[in-house]
C-alpha positions as CSV (number, residue, x, y, z in Angstrom):
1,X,-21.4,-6.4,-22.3
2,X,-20.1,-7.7,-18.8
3,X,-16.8,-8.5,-20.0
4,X,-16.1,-5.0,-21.5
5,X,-17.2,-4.0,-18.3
6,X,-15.1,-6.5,-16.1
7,X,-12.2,-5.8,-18.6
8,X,-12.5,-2.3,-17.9
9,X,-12.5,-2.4,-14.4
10,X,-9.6,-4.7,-14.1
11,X,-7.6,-2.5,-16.2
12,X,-8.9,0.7,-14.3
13,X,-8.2,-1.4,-10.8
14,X,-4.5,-2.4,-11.5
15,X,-3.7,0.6,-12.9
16,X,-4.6,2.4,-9.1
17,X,-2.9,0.3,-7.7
């Protein structure tokens, strides 16, 4: 599914930052 995907790479993106 895109949101699991757009979930996922939110998560992954904030937690770089």
């Amino acid at each position: 599914m895109i949101l699991a995907i757009l979930g996922l790479l939110g998560f992954v993106w904030r937690t770089r930052r």
